[in-house]
PyMOL Python script that loads the backbone (N, CA, C, O; Angstrom):
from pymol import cmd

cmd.read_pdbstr("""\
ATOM      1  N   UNK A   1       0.815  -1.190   0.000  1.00  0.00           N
ATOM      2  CA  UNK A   1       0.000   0.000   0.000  1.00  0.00           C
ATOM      3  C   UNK A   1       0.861   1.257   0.000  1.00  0.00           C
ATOM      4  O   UNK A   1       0.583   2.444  -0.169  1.00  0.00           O
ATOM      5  N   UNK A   2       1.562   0.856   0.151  1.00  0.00           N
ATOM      6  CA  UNK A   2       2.506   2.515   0.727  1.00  0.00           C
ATOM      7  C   UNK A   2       2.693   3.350   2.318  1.00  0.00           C
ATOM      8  O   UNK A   2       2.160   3.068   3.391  1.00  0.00           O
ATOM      9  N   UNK A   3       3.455   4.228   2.048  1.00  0.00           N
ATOM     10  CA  UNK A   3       3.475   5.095   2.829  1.00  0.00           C
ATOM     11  C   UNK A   3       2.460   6.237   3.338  1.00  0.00           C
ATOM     12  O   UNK A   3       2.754   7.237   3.993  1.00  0.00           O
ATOM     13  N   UNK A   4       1.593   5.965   3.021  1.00  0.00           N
ATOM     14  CA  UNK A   4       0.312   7.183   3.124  1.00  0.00           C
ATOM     15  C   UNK A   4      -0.496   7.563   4.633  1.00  0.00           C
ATOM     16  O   UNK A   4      -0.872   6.848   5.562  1.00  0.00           O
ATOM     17  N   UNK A   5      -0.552   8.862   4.414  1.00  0.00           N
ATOM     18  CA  UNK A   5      -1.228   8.999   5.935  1.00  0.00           C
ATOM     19  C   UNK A   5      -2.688   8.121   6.091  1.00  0.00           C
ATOM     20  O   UNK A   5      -2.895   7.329   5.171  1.00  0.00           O
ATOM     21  N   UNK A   6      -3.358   8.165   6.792  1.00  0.00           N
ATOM     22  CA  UNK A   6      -4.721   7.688   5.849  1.00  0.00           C
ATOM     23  C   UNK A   6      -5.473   9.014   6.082  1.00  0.00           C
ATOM     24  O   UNK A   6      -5.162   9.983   6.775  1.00  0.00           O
ATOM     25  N   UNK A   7      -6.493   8.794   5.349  1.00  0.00           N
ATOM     26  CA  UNK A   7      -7.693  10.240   4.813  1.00  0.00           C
ATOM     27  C   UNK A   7      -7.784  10.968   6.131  1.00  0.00           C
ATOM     28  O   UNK A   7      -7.243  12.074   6.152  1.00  0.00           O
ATOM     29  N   UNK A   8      -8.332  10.578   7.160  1.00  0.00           N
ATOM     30  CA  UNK A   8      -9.045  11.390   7.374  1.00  0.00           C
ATOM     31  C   UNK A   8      -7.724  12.224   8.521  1.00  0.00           C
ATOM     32  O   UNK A   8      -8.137  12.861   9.490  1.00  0.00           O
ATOM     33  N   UNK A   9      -6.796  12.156   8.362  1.00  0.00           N
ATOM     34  CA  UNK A   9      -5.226  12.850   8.950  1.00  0.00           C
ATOM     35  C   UNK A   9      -5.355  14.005   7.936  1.00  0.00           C
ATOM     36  O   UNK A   9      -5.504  14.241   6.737  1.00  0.00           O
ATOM     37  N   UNK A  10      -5.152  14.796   9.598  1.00  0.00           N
ATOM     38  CA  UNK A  10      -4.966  16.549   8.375  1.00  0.00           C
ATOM     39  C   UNK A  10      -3.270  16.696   8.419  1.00  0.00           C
ATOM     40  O   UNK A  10      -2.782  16.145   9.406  1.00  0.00           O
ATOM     41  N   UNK A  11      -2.392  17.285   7.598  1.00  0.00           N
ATOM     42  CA  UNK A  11      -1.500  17.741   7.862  1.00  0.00           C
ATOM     43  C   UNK A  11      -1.734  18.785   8.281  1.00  0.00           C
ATOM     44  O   UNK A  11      -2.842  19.239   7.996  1.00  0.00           O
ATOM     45  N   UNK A  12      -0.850  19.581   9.093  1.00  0.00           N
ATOM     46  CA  UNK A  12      -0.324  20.632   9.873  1.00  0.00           C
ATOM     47  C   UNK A  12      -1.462  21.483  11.132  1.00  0.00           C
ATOM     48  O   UNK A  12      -2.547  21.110  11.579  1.00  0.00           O
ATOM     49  N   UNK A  13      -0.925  22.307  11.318  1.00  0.00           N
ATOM     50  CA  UNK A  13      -1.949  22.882  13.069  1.00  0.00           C
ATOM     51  C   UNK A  13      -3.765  22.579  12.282  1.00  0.00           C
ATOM     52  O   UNK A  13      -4.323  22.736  11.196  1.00  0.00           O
ATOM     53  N   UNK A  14      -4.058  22.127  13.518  1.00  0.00           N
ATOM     54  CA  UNK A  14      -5.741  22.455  13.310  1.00  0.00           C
ATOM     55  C   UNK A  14      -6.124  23.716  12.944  1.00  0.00           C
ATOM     56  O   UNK A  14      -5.404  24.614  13.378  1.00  0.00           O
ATOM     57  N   UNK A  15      -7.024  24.024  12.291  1.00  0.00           N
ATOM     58  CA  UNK A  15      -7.630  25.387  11.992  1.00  0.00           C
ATOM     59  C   UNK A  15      -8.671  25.561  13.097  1.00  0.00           C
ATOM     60  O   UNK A  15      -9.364  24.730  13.685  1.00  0.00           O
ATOM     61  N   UNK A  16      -8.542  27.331  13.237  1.00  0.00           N
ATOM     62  CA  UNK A  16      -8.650  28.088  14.617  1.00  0.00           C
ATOM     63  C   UNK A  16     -10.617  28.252  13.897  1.00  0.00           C
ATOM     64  O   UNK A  16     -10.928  28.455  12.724  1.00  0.00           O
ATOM     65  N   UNK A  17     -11.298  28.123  14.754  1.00  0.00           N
ATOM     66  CA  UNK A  17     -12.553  28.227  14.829  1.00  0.00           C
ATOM     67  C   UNK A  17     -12.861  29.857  13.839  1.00  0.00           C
ATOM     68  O   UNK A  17     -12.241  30.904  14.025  1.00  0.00           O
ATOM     69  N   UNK A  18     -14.037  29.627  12.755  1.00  0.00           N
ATOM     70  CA  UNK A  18     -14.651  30.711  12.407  1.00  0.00           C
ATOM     71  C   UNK A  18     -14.911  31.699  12.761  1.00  0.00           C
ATOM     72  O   UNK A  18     -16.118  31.511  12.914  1.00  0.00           O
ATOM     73  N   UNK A  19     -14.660  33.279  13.211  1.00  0.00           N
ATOM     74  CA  UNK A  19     -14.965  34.379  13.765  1.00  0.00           C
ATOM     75  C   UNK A  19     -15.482  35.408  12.588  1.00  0.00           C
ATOM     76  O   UNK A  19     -14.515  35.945  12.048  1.00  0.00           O
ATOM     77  N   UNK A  20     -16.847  35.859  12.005  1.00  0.00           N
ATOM     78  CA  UNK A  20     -17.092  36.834  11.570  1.00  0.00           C
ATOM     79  C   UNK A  20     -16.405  38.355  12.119  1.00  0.00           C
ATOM     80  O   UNK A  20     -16.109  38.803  13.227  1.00  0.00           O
ATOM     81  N   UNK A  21     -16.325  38.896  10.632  1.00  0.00           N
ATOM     82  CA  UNK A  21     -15.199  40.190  10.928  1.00  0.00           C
ATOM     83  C   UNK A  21     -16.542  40.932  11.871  1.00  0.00           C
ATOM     84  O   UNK A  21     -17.759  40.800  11.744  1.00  0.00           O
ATOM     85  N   UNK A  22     -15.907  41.564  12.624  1.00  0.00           N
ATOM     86  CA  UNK A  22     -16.974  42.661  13.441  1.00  0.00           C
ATOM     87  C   UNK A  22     -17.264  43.684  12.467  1.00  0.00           C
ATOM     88  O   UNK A  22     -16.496  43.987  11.554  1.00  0.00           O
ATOM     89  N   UNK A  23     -18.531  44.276  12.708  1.00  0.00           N
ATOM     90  CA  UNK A  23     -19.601  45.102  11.822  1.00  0.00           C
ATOM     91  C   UNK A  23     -18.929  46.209  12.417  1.00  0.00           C
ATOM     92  O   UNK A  23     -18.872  46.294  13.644  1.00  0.00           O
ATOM     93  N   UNK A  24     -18.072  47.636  11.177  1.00  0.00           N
ATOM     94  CA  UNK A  24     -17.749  48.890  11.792  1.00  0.00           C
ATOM     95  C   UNK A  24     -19.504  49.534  11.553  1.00  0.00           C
ATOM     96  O   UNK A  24     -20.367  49.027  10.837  1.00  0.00           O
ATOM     97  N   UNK A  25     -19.627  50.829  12.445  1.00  0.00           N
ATOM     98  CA  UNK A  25     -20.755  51.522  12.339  1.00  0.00           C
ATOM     99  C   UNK A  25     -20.237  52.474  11.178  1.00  0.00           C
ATOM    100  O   UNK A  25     -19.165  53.077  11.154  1.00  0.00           O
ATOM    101  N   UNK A  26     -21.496  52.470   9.976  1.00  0.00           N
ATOM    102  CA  UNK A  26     -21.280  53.391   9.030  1.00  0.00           C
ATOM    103  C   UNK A  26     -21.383  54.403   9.289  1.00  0.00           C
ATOM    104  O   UNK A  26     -22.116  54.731  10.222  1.00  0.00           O
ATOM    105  N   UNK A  27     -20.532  55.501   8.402  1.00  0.00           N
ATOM    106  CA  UNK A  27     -20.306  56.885   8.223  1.00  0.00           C
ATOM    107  C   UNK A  27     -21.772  57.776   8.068  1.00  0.00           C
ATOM    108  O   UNK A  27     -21.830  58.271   6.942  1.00  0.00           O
ATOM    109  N   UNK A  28     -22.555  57.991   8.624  1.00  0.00           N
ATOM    110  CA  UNK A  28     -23.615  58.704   8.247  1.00  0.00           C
ATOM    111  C   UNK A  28     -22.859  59.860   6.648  1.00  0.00           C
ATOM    112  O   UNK A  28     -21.980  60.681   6.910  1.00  0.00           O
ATOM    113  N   UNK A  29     -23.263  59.739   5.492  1.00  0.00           N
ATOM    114  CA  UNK A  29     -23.088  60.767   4.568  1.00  0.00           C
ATOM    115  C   UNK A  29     -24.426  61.728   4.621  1.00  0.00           C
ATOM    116  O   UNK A  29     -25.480  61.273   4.178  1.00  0.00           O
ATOM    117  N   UNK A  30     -24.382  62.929   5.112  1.00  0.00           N
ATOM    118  CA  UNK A  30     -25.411  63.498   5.141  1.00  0.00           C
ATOM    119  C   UNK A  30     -25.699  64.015   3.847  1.00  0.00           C
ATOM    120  O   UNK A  30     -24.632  64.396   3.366  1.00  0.00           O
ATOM    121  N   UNK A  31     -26.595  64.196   3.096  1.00  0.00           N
ATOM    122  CA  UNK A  31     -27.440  64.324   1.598  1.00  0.00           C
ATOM    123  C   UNK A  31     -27.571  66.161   1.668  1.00  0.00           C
ATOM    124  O   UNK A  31     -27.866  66.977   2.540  1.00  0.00           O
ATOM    125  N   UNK A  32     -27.285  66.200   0.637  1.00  0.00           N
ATOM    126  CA  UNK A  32     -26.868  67.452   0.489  1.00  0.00           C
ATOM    127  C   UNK A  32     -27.271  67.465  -1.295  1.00  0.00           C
ATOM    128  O   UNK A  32     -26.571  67.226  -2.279  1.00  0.00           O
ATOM    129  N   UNK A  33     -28.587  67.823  -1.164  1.00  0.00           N
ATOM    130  CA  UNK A  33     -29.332  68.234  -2.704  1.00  0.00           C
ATOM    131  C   UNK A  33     -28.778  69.533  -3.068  1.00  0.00           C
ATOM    132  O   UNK A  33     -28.508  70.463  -2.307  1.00  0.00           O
ATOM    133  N   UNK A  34     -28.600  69.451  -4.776  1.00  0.00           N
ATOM    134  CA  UNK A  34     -27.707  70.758  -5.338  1.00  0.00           C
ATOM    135  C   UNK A  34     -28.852  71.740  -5.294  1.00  0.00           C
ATOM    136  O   UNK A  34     -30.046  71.472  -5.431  1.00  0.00           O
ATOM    137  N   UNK A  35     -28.283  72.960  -5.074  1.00  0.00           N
ATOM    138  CA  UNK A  35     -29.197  74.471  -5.251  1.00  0.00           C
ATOM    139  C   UNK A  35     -30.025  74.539  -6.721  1.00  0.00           C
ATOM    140  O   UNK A  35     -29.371  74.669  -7.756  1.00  0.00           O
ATOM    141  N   UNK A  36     -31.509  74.445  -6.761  1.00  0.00           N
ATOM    142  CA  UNK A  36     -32.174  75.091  -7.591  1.00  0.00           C
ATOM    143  C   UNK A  36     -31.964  75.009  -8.948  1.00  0.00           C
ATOM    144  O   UNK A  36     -32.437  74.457  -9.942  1.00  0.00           O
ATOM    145  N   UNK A  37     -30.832  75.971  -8.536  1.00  0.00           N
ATOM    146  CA  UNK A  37     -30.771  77.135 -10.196  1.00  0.00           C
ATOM    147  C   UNK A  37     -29.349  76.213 -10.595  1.00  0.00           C
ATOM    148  O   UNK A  37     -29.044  76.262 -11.786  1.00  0.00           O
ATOM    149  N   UNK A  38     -28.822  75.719 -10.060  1.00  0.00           N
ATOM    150  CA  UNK A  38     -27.703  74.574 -10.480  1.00  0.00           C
ATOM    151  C   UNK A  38     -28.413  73.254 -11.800  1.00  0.00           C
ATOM    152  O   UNK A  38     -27.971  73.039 -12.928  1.00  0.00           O
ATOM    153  N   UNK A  39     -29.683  72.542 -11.057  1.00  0.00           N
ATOM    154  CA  UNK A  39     -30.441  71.901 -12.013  1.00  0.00           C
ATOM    155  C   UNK A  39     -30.804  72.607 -12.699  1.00  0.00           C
ATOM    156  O   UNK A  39     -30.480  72.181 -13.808  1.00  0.00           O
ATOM    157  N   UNK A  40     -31.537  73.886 -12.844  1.00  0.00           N
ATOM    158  CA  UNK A  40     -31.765  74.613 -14.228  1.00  0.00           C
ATOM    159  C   UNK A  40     -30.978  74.608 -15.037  1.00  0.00           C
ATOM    160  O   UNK A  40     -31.230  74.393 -16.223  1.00  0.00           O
ATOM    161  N   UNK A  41     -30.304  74.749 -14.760  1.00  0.00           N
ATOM    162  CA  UNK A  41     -28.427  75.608 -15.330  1.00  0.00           C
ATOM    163  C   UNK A  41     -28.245  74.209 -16.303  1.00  0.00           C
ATOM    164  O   UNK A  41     -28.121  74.028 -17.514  1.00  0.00           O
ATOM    165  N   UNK A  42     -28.289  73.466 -15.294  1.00  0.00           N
ATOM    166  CA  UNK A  42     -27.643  72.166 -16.154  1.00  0.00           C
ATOM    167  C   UNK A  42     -28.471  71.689 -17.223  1.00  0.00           C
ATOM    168  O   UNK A  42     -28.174  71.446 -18.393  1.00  0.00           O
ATOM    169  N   UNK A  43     -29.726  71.585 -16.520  1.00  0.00           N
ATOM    170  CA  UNK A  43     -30.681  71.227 -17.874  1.00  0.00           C
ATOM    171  C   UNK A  43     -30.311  72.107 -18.931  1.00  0.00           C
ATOM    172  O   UNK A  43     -29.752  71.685 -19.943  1.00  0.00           O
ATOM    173  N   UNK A  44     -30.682  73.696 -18.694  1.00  0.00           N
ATOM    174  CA  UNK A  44     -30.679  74.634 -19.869  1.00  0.00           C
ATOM    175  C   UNK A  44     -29.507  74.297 -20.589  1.00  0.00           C
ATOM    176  O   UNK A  44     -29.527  74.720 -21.745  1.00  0.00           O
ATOM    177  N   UNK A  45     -28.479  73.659 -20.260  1.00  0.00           N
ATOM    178  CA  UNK A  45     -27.465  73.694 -21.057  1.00  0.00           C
ATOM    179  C   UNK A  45     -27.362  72.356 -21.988  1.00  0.00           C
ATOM    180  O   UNK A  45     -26.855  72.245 -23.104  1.00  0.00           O
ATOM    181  N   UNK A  46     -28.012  71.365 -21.167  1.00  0.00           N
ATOM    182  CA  UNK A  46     -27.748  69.907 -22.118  1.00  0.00           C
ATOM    183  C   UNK A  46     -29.254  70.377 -23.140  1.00  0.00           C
ATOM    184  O   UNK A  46     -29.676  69.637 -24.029  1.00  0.00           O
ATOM    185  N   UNK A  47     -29.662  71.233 -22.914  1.00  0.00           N
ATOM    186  CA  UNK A  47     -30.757  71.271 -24.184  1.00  0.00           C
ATOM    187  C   UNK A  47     -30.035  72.168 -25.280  1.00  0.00           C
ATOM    188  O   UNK A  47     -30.079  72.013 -26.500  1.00  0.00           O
ATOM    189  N   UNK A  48     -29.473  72.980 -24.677  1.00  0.00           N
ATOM    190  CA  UNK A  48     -28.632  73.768 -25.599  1.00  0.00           C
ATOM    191  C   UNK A  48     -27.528  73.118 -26.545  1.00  0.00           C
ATOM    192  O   UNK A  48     -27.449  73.333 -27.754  1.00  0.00           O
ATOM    193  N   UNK A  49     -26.666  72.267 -25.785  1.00  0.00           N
ATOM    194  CA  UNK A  49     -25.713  71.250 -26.149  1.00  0.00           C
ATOM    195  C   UNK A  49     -25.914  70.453 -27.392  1.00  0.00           C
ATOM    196  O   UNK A  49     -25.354  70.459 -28.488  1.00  0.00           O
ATOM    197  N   UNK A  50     -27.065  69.642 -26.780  1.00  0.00           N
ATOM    198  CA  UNK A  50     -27.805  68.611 -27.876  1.00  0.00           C
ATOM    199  C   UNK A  50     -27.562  68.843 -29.833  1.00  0.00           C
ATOM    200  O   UNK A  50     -27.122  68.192 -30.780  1.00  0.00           O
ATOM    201  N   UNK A  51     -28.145  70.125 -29.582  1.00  0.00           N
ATOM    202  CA  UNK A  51     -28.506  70.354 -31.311  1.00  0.00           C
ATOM    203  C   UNK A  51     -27.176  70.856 -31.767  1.00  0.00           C
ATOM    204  O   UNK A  51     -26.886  70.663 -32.948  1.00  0.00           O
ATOM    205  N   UNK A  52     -25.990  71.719 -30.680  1.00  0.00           N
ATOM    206  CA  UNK A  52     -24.511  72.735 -31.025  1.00  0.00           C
ATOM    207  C   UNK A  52     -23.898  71.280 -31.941  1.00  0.00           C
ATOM    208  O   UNK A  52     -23.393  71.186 -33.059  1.00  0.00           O
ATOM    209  N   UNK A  53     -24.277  70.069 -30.678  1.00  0.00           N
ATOM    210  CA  UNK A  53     -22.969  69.160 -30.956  1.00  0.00           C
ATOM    211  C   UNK A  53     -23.825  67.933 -32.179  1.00  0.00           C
ATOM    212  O   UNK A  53     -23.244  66.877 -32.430  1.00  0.00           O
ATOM    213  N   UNK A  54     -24.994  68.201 -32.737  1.00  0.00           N
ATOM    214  CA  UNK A  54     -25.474  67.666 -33.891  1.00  0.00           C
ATOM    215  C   UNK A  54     -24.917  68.680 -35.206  1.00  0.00           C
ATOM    216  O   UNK A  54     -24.309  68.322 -36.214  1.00  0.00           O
ATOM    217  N   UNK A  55     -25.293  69.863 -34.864  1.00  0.00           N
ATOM    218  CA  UNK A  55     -24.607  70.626 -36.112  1.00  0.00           C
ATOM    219  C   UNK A  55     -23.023  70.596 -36.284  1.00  0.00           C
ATOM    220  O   UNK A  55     -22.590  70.723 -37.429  1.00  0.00           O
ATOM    221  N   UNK A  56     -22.218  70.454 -35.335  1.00  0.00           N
ATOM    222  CA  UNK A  56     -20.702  70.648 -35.189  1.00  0.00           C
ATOM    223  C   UNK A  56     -20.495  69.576 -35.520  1.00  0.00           C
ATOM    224  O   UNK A  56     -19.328  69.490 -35.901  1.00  0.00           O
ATOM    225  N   UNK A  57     -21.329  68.118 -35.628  1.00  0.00           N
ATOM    226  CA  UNK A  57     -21.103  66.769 -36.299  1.00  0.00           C
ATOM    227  C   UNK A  57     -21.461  66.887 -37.972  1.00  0.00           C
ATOM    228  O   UNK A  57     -20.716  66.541 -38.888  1.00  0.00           O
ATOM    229  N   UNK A  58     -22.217  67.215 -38.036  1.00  0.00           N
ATOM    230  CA  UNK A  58     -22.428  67.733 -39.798  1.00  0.00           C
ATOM    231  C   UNK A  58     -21.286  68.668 -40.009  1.00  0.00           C
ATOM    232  O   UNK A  58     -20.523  68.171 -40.838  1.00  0.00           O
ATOM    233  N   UNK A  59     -20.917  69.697 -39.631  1.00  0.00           N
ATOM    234  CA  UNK A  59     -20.057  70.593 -39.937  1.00  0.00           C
ATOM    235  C   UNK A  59     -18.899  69.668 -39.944  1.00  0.00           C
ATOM    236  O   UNK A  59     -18.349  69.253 -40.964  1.00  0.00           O
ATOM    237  N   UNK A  60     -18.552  69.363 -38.653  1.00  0.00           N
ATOM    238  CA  UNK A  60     -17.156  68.653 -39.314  1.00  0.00           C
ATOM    239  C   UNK A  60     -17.216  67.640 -40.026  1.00  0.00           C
ATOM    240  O   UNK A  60     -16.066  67.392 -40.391  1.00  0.00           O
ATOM    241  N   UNK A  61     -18.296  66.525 -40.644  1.00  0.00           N
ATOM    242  CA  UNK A  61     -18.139  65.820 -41.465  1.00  0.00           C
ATOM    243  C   UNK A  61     -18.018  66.682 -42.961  1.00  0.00           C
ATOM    244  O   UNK A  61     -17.016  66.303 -43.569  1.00  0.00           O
ATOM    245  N   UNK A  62     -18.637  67.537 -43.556  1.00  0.00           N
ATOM    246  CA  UNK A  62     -18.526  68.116 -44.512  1.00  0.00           C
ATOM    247  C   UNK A  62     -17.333  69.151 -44.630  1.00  0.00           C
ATOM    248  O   UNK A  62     -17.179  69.524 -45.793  1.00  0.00           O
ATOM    249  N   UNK A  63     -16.608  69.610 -43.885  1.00  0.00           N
ATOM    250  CA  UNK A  63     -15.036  70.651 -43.538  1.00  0.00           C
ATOM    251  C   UNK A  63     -14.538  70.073 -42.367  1.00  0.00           C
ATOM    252  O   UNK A  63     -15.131  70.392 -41.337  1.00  0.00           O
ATOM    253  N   UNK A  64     -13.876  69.531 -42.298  1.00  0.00           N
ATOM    254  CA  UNK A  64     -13.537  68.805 -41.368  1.00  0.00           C
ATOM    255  C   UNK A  64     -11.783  69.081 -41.150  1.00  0.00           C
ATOM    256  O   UNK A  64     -10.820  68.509 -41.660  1.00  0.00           O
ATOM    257  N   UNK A  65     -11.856  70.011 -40.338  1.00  0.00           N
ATOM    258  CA  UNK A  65     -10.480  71.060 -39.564  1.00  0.00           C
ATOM    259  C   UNK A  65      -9.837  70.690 -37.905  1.00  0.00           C
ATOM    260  O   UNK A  65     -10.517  70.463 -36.904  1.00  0.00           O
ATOM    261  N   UNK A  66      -8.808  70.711 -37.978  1.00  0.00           N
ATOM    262  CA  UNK A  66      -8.907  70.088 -36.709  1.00  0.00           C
ATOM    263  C   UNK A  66      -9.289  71.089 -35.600  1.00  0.00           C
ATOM    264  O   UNK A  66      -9.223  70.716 -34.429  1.00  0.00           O
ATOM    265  N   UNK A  67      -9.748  72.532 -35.955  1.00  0.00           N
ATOM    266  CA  UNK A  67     -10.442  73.340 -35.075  1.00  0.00           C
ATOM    267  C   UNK A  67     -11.758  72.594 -34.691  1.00  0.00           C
ATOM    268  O   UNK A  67     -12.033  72.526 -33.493  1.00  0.00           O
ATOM    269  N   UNK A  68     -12.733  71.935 -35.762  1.00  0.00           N
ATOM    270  CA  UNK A  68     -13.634  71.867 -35.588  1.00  0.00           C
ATOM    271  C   UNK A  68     -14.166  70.673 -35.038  1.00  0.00           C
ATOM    272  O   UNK A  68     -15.320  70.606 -34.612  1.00  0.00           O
ATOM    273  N   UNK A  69     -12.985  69.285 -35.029  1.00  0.00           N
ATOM    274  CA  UNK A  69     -12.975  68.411 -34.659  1.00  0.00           C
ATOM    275  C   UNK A  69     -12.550  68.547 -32.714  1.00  0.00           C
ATOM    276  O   UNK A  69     -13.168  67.900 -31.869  1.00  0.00           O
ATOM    277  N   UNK A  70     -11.535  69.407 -32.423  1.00  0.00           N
ATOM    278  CA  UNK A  70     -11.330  70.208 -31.096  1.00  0.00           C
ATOM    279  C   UNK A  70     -12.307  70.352 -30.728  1.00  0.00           C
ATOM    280  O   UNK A  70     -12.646  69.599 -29.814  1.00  0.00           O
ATOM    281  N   UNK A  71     -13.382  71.465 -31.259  1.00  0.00           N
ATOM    282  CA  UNK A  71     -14.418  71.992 -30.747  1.00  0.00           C
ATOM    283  C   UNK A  71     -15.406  70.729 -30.505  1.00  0.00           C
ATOM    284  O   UNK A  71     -15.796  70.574 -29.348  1.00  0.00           O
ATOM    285  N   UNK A  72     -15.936  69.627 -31.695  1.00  0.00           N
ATOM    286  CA  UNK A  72     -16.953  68.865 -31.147  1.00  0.00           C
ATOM    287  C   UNK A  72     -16.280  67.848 -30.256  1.00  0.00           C
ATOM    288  O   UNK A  72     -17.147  67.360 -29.531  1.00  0.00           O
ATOM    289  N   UNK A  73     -15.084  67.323 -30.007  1.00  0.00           N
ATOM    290  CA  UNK A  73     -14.816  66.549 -28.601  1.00  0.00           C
ATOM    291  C   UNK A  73     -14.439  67.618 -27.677  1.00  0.00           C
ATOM    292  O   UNK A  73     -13.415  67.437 -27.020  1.00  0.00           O
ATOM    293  N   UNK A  74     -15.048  68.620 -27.530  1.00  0.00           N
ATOM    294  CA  UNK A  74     -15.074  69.761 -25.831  1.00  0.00           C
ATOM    295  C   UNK A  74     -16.533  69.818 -25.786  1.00  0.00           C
ATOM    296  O   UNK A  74     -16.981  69.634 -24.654  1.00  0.00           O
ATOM    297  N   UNK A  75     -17.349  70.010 -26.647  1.00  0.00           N
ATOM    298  CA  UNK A  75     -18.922  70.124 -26.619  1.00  0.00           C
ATOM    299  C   UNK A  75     -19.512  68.698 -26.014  1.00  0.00           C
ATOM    300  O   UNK A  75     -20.236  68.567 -25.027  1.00  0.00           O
ATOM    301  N   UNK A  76     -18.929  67.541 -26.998  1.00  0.00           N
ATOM    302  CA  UNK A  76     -19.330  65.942 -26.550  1.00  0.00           C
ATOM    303  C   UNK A  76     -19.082  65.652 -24.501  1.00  0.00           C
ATOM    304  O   UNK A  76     -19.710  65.198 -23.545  1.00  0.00           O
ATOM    305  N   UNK A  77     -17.753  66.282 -24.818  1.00  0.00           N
ATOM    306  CA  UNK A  77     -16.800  66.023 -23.297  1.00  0.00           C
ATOM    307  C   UNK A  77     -17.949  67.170 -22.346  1.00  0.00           C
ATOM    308  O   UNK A  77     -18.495  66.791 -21.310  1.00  0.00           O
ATOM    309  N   UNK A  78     -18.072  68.005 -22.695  1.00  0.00           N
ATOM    310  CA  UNK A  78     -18.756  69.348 -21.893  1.00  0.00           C
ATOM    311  C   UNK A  78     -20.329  68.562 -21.336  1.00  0.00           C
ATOM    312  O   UNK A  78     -20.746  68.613 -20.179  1.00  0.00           O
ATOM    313  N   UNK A  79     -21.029  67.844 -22.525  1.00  0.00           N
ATOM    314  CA  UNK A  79     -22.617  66.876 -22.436  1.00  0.00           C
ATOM    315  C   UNK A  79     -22.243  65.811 -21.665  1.00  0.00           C
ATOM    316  O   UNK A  79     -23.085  65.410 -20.862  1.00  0.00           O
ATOM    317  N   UNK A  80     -21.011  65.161 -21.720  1.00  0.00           N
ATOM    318  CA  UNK A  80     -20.589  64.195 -21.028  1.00  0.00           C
ATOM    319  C   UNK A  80     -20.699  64.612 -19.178  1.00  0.00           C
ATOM    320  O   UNK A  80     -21.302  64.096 -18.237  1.00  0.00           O
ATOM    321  N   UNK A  81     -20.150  65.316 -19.261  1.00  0.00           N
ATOM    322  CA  UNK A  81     -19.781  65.558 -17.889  1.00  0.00           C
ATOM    323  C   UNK A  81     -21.071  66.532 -17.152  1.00  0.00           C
ATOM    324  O   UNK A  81     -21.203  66.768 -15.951  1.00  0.00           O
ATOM    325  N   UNK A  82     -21.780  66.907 -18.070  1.00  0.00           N
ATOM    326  CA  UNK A  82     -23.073  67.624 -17.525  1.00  0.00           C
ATOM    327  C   UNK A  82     -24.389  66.351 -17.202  1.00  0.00           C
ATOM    328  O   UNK A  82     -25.371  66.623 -16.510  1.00  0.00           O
ATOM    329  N   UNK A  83     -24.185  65.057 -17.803  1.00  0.00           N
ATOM    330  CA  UNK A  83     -25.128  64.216 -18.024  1.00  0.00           C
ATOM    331  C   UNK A  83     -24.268  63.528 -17.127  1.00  0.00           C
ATOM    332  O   UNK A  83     -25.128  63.324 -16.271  1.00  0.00           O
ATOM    333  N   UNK A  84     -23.452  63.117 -16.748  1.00  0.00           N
ATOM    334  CA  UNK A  84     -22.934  61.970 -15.542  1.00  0.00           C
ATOM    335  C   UNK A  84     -22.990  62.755 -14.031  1.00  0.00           C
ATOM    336  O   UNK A  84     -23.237  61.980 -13.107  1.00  0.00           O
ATOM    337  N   UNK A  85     -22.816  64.034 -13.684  1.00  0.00           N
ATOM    338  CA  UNK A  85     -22.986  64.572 -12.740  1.00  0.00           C
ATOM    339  C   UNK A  85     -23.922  64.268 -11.907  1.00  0.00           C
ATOM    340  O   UNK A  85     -24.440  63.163 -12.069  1.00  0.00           O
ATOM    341  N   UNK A  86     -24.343  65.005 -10.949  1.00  0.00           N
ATOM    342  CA  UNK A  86     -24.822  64.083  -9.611  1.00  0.00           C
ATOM    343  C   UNK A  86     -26.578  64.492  -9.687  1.00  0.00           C
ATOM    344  O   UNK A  86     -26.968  65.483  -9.069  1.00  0.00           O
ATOM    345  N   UNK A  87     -27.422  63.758 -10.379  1.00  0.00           N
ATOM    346  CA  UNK A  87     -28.520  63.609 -10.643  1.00  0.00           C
ATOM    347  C   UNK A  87     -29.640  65.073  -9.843  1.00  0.00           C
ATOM    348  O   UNK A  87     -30.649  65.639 -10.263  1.00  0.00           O
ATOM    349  N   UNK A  88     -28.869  65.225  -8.638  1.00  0.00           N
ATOM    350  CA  UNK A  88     -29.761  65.780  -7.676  1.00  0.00           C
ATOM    351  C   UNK A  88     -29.344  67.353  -7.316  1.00  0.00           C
ATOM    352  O   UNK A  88     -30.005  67.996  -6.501  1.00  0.00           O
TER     353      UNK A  88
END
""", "prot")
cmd.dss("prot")
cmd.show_as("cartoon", "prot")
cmd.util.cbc("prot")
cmd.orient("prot")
């Protein structure tokens, strides 16, 4: 048969009994809704945005400068970052 431990032999120290990590108490984040005229602002502008960066996509497909290609990835980037911002 061999040299073999048999099965049910553990090698090395017993393992130390299960302890769940202790629960830290969460950080209260207190909610802090943006001012008013901040959501206006933002809306008024992604409505504004919308149609700049549809025409600046026709424009630069038909003249296509690297001014104008600049300008529609700052307009795209500008909708980007007005549309991921903090909903509230």
């Amino acid at each position: 048969m061999g040299n073999y431990p048999p099965p049910h032999h553990h090698h090395g120290p017993p393992r130390p009994p299960y302890c769940p990590p202790k629960k830290r108490k969460k950080k209260h984040h207190h909610y802090r809704p943006r001012p008013r005229w901040w959501v206006k602002w933002k809306l008024a502008c992604m409505q504004i945005l919308l149609p700049l960066i549809c025409f600046q996509l026709l424009r630069t497909l038909i003249f296509p400068t690297s001014f104008d290609v600049l300008l529609l990835f700052m307009l795209i980037g500008f909708y980007i970052f007005l549309f991921c911002s903090r909903k509230y």
